[in-house]
LUMMI-72454 format. One record per atom (N, C-alpha, C): y, x negated, z. Coordinates in steps of 0.001 Angstrom, whole numbers, plus 500000, padded with zeros to 6 digits. Each point is the difference from the previous one (the first is absolute). Layout:
<atoms>
YXZ/...
</atoms>
This chain:
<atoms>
265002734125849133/498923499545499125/498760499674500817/498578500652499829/499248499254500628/498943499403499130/499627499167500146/499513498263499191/498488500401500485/498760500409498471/498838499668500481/499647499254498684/500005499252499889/499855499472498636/499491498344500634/499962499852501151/499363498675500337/499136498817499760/499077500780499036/499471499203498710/500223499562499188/501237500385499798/500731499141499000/501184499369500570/500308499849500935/500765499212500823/500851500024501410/500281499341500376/500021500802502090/501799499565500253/500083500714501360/501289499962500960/500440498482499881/500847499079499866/500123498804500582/500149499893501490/499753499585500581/499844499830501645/501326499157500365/500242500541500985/501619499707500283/500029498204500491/498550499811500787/500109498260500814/499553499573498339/499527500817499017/499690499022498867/501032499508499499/501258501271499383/501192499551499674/500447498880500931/500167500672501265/501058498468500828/499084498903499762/498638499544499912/499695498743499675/500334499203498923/500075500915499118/500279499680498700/501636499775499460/500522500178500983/502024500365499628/500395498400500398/499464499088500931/500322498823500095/500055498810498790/498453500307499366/499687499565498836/500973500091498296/500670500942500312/500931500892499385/501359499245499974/500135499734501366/501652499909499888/500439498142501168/498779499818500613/500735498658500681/498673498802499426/498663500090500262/498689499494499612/500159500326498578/500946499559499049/499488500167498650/499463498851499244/499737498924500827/499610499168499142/498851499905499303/499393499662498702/498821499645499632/499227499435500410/498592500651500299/498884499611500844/499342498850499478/500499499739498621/499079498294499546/500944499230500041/501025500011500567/501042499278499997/499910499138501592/498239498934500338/500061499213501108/500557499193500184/501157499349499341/500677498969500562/501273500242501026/500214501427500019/501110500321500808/499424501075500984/500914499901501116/499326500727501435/500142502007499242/500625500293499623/499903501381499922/498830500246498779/499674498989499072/498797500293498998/499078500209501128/500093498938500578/498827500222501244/499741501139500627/500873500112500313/500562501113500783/499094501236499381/500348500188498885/499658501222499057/498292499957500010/499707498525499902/498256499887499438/499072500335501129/500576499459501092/499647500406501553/499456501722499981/501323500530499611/499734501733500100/499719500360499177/499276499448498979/498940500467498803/498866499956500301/499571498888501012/499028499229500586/499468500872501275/501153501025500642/499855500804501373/499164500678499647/500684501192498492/499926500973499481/498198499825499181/499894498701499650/498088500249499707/499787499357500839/499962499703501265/499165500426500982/499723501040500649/501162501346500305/499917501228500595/498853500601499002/500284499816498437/498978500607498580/498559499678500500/500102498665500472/498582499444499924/499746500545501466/500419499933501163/499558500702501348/499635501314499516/500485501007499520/499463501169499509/498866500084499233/499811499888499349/498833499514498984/498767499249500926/500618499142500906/498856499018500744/499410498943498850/500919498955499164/499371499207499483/500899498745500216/500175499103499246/500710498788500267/501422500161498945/500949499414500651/501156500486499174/499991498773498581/499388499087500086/499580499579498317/499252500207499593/499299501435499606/499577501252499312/500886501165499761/501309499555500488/500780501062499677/501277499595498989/500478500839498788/500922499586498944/500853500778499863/501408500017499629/500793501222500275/500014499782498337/500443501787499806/500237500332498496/500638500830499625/500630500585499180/500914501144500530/499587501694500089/498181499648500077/499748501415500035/498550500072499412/499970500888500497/498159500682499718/499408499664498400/501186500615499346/499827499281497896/499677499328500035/501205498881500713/500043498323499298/498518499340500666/499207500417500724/498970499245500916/498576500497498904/500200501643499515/498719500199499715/500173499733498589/501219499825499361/500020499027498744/499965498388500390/500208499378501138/499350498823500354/498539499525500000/499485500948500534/498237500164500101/499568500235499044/500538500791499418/498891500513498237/499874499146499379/501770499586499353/499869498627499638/499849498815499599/499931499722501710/499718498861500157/498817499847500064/499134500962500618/498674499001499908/499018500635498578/500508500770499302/499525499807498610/500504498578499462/500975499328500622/500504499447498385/499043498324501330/500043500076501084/499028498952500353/498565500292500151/499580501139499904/498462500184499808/499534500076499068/500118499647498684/499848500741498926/498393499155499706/499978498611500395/498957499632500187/498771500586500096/500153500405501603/498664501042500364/499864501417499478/501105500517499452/499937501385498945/501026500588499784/499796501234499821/501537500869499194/500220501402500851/498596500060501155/500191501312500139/500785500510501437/500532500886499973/500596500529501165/499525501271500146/499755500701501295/499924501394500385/501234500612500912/500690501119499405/500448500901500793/499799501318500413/500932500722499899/499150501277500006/501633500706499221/499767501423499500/500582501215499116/501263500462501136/499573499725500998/501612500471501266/501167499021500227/499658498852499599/500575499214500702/501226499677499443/500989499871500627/501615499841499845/500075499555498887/501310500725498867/500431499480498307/499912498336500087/500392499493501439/500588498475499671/498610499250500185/499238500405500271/498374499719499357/499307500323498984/499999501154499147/499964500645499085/500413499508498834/501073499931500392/501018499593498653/499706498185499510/499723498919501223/499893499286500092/498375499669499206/499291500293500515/498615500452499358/500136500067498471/500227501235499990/500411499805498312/500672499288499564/501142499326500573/500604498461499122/498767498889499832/499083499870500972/499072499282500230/498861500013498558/499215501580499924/499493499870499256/500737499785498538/501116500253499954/500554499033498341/499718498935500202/499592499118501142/500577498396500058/497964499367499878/499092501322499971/498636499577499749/499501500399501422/500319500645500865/499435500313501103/499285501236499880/498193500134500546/499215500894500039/500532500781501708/500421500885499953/500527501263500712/498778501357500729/499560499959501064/499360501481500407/501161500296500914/499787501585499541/501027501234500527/498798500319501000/500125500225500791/498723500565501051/500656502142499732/499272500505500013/500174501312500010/499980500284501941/500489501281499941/500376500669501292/498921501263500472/499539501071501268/499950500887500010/501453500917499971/499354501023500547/501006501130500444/500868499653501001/500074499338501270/499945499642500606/500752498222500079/500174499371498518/500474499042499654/498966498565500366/498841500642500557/499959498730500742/498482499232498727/500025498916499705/499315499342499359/498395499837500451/499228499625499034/498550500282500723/499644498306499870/499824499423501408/499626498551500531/498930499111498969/499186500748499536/498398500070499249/500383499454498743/500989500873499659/500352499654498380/500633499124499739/501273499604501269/500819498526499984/498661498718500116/499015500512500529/499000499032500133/499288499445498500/500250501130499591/499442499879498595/500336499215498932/502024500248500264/500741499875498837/499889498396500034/499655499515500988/500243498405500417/498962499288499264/500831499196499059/498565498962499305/500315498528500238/499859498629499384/500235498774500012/501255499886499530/500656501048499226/501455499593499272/500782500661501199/499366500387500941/501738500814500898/500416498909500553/501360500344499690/500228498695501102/501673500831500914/499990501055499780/501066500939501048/499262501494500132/500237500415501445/499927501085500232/501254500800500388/500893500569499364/501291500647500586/500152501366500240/500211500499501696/499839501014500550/500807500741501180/501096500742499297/500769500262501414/499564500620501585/500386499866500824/499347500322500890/500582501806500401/501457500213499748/500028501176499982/500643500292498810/499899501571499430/500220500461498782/501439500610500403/501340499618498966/501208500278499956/500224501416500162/499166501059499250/500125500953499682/499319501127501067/498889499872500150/498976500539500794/499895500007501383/500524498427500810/499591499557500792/498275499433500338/498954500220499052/498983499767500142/499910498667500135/499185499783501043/499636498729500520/498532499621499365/500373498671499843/498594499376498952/499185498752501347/498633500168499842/499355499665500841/499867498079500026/501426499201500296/499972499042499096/498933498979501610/499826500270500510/498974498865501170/498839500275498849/499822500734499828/498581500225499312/500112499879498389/501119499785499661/499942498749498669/500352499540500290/500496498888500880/500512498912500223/498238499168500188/499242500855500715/498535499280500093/499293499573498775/499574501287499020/500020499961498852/500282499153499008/501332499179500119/500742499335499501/499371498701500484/500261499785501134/499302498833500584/498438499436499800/499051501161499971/498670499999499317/500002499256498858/500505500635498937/499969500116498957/500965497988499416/500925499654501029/500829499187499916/500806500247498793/500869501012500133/501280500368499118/500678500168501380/501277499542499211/501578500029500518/500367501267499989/500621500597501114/500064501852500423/501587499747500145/501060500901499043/501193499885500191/500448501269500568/501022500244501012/499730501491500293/501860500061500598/500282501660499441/501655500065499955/499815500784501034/500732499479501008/499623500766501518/501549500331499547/501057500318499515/501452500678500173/500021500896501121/499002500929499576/500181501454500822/499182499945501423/499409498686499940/499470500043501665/500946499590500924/500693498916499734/500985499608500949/500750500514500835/500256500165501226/499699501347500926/500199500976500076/498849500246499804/499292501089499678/498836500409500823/499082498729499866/498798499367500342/499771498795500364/499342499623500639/499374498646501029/499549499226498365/500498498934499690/499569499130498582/499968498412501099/498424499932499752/499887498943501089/498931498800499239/500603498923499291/499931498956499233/498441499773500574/499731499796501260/499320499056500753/498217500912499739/500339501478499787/498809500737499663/499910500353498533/501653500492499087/499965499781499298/499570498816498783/498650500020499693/499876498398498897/500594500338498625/501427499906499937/500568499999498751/500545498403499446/499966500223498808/500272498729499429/501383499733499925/500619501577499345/501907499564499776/499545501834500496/501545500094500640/500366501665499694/501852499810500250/500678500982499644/501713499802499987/500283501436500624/501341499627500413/500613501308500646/501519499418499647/500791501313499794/501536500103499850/500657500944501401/501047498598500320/500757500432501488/500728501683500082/499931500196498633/500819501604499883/499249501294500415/498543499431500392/499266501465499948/500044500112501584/500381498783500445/499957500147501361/501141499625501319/501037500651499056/501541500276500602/500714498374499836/499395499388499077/500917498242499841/500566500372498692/500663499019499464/501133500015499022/498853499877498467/500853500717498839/499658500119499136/499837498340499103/499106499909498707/499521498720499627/500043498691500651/498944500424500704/499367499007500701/498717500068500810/498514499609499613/499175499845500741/498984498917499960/499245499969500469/498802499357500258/498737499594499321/499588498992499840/498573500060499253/498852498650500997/499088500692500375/498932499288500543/499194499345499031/499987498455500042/498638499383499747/499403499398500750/498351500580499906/499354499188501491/499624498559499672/500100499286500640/499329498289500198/499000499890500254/498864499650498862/498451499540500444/500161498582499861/498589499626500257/499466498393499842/500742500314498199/499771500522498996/500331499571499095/500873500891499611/501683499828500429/501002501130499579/499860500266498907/500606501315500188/500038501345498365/501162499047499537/499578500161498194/501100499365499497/501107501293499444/500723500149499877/500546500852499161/501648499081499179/499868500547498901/501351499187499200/501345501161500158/500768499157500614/500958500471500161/500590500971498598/500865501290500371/500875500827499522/501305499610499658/500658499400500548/501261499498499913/500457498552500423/499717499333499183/500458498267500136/501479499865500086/500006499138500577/501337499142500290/499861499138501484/500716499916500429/500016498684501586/498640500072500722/499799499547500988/498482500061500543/500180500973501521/500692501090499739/500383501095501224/498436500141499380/499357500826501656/499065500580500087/499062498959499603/499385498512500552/499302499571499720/499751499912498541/501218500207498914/500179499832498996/499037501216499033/499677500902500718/499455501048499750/501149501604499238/501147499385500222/501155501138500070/501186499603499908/500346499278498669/501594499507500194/501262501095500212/500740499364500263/500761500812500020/501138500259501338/501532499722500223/500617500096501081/499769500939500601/499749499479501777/498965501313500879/501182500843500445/499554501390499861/500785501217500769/500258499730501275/500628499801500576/500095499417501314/500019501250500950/501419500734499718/499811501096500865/499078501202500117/499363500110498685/498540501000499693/498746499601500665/499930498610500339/498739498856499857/500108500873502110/501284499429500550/500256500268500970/500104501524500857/499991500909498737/500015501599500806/498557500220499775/499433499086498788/498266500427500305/499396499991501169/500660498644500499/499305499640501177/500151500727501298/501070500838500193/500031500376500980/499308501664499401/500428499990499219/499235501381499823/498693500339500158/498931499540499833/498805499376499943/500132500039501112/500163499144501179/500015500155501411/500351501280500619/500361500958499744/500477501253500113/499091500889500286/499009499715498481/499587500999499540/498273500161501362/500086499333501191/498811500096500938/500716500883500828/501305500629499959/500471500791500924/500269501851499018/499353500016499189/499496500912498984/499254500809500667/499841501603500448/499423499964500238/498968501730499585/499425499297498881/498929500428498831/499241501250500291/499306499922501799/499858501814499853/500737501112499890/501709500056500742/500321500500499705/500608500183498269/499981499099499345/500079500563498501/498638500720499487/498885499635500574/498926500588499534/500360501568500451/500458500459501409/499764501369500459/501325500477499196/500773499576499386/501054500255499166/499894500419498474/498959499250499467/499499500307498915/498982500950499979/499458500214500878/498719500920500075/500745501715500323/500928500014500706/500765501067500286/500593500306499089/500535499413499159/500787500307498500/499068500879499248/498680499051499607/498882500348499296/499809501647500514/499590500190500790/499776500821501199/501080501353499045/500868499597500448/500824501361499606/499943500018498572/500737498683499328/499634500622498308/499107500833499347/498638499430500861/498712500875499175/499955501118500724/500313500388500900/500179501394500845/500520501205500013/501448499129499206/501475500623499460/500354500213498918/499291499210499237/500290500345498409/498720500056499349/499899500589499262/498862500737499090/499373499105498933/498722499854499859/499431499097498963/500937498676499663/499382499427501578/500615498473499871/498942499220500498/500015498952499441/498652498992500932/500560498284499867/499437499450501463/500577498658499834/498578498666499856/500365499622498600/499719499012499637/498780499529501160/498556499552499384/499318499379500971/500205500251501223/500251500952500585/500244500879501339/499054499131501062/498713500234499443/498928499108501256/499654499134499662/500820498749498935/499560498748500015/500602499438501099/499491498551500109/500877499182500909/501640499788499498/500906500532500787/501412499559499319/500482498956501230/501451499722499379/501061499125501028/500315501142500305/501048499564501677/500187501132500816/501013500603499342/501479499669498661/500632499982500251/500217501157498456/498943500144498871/499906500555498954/499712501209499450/500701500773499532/498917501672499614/500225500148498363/499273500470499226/500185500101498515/499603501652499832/500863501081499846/500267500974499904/499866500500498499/498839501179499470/500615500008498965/500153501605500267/501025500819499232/500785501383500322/498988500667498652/499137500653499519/499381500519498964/501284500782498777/500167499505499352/500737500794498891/501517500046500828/500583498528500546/501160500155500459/500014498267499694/501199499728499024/499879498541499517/500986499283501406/499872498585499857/499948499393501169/501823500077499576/500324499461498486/501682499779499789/500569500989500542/499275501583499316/501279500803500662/500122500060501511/498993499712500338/500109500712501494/500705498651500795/500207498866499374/500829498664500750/501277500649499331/500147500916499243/501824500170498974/500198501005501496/499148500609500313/500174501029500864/500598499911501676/499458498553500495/500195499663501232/500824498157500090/501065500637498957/500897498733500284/500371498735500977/499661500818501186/500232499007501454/498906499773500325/498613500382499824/499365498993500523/499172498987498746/499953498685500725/499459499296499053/498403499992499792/499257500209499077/498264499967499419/500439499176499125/498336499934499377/499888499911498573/498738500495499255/499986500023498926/499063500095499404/498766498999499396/500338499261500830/498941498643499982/500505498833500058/499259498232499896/500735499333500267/501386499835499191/500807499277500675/501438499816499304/499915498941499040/499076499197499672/499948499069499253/500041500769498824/499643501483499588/499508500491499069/500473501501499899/501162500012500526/500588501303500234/500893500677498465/500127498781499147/500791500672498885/498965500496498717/498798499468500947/499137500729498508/499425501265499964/500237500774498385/499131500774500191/498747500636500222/499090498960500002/498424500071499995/499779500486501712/499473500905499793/498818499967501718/499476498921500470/500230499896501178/499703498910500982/498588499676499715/499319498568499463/499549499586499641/498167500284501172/500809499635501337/499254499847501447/499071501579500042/500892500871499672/499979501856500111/498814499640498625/500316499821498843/499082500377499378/498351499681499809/500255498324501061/498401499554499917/499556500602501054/500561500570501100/499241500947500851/499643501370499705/500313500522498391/499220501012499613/501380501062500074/501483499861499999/500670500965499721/499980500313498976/500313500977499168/500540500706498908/502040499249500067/500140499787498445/501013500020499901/501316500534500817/499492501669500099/500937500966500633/500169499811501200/498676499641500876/500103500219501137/500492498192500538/499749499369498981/501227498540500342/500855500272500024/500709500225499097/501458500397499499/500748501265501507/498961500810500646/500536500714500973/499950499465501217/499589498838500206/499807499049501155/501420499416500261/499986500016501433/501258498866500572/499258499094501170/500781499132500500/499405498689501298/501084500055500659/499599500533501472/500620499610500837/499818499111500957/500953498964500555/499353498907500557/501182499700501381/499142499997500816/501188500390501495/500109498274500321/500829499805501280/500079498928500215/500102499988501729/500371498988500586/499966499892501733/501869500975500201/500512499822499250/501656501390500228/499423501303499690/498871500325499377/499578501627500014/499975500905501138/500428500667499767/500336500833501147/499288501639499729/499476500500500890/499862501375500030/500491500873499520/501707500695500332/500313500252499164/500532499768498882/499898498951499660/499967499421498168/498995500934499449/498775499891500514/498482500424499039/500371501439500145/500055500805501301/500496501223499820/501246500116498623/500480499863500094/501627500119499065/499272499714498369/498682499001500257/499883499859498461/498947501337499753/499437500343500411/498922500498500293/500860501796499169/500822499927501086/500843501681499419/500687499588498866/500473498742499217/500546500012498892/498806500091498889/498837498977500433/499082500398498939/499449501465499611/499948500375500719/499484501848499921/501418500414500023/501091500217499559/500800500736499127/500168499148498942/499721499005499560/500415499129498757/498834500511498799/498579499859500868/498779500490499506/500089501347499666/499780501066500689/500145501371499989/501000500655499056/501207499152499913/501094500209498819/499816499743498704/499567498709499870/499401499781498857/498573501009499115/499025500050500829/498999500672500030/500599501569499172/501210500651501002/499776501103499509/500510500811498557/500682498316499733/500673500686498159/499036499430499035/498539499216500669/499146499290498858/499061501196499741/499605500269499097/499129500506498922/498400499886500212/500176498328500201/498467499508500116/499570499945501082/501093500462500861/499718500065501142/499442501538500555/500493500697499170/499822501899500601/498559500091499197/499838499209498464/498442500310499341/499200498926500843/500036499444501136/498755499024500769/500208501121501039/500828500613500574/500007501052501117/499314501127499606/499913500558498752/499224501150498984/498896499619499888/499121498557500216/499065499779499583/499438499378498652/500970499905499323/500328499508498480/499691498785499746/500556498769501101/499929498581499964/498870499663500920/499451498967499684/499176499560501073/500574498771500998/
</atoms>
């Protein structure tokens, strides 16, 4: 089997497991449980684990909250600070790309009386700075903006809304998931207000990640998501994952021994042959800025399902996994100006630091017989070769 599907979730790392197997089977005690030495015990290495979070990041580890994942943080932020800002207004800005669990969240929002901008995209995905300048009036009181796109890999220019933001004095929330190493995400240049990451995209254990809030002279308020005990500065009830809390942490520490050009010359060589090797194919925002680690392929008049029915062993997808059972075209594909068809014929491949050379070779010759096979019993495919289709 070879695994490119990394965007939607990674290798577990072998020192992650062994960190985490103690927690499991001898350290099981409950981490709010301070009156006895092993509660301790447990709260200590909850306590390790956001500091390694917060050394990465470069901020203070009480700005850092564990949660069980990228969702639960950017349904923390939405929210919460609608339901404590409501004072200063109703409005939030995002933009038309950005992950369902923002999306979706958004629209729960506006039932609840919240004024909503979708920021539109180019070709290219990338948003125009001018117009976020625009959308901003006295009622914003969130700006929410991932820093890389699930689907695309397109990277969003967030130093330069993060300024913007700061000008303007709105709160800039930003879902770095897909930066986390990947890319240098450096708190101290970064001026973000909150942004979250989940330990799974970056070889740590599944539900469980992170959410940043920064500390000014006058802390961000946000109302908690889930009440109960006062875990998390009473921000996050709830009995802490102990052994998840603990493979974050080392994972996260890991991820500076990543090492990102070679996935870039990995992805670019893939690219390289697909469009070389197979016939009327083009990848997604080709010369925007991407992460090193992303390509969005679409095959012209070759749908993305059959050709994944076609190459059983290796793992793709056809966009993010949050959203893999629906039938609609990828939402991301269509505000960058696809056609239905040519969504629907799109796949994402997304490599990781185990990619290997010949992996991409091996996928590379399955896609061009999976493609080429398909292609040659379609119809609509021989009248666009005739000249028929445009």
């Amino acid at each position: 089997m070879i695994y490119l599907d990394n965007n939607a979730t990674s290798r577990l790392d072998q020192e992650v497991l062994d960190s985490m197997l103690p927690h499991l089977k001898e350290d099981y005690a409950n981490a709010s449980s301070l009156q006895h030495k092993m509660g301790r015990h447990a709260n200590q290495a909850i306590e390790e684990a956001r500091k390694s979070v917060a050394s990465i990041l470069r901020v203070q580890p009480k700005e850092i909250f564990f949660t069980s994942g990228a969702t639960e943080s950017i349904n923390m932020v939405l929210r919460g600070v609608f339901e404590r800002y409501q004072s200063k207004g109703n409005h939030i800005i995002t933009c038309q790309t950005e992950h369902k669990a923002t999306l979706s969240t958004c629209a729960y929002l506006e039932k609840k009386g919240a004024r909503i901008s979708y920021l539109p995209v180019d070709k290219n995905g990338a948003i125009d700075l001018n117009e976020l300048k625009e959308h901003i009036t006295a009622q914003t009181i969130l700006v929410s903006l991932m820093s890389v796109n699930n689907e695309t890999g397109v990277i969003h220019p967030i130093k330069e809304i993060a300024q913007i933001c700061r000008e303007e004095d709105v709160a800039f929330f930003c879902d770095s998931t897909q930066s986390i190493g990947k890319q240098d995400f450096d708190l101290t240049t970064l001026h973000l207000d909150f942004c979250c990451l989940s330990a799974h995209k970056f070889h740590g254990p599944k539900g469980v990640g992170a959410l940043f809030i920064r500390r000014k002279t006058k802390p961000l308020q946000v109302a908690p998501l889930i009440t109960g005990g006062n875990q998390e500065q009473s921000l996050r009830g709830g009995t802490y994952n102990v052994p998840a809390i603990v493979g974050m942490g080392i994972a996260i520490q890991r991820i500076k021994e990543i090492n990102t050009s070679k996935i870039t010359q990995l992805r670019d060589y893939f690219e390289k042959r697909i469009l070389s090797e197979i016939e009327e194919c083009t990848v997604t925002a080709q010369k925007a800025n991407r992460i090193c680690n992303t390509s969005n392929i679409t095959f012209k008049y070759a749908r993305g399902s059959e050709i994944m029915t076609k190459i059983p062993n290796i793992a793709i997808s056809s966009g993010s996994a949050c959203v893999s059972g629906s039938r609609n075209p990828s939402h991301v594909l269509k505000a960058m100006g696809l056609s239905d068809e040519d969504a629907f014929c799109s796949l994402r491949v997304s490599l990781s630091k185990h990619t290997t050379l010949q992996e991409i070779d091996h996928t590379v010759e399955a896609l061009k017989t999976a493609v080429n096979d398909i292609r040659s019993y379609s119809p609509i495919w021989q009248m666009y070769k005739d000249g028929l289709l445009g």
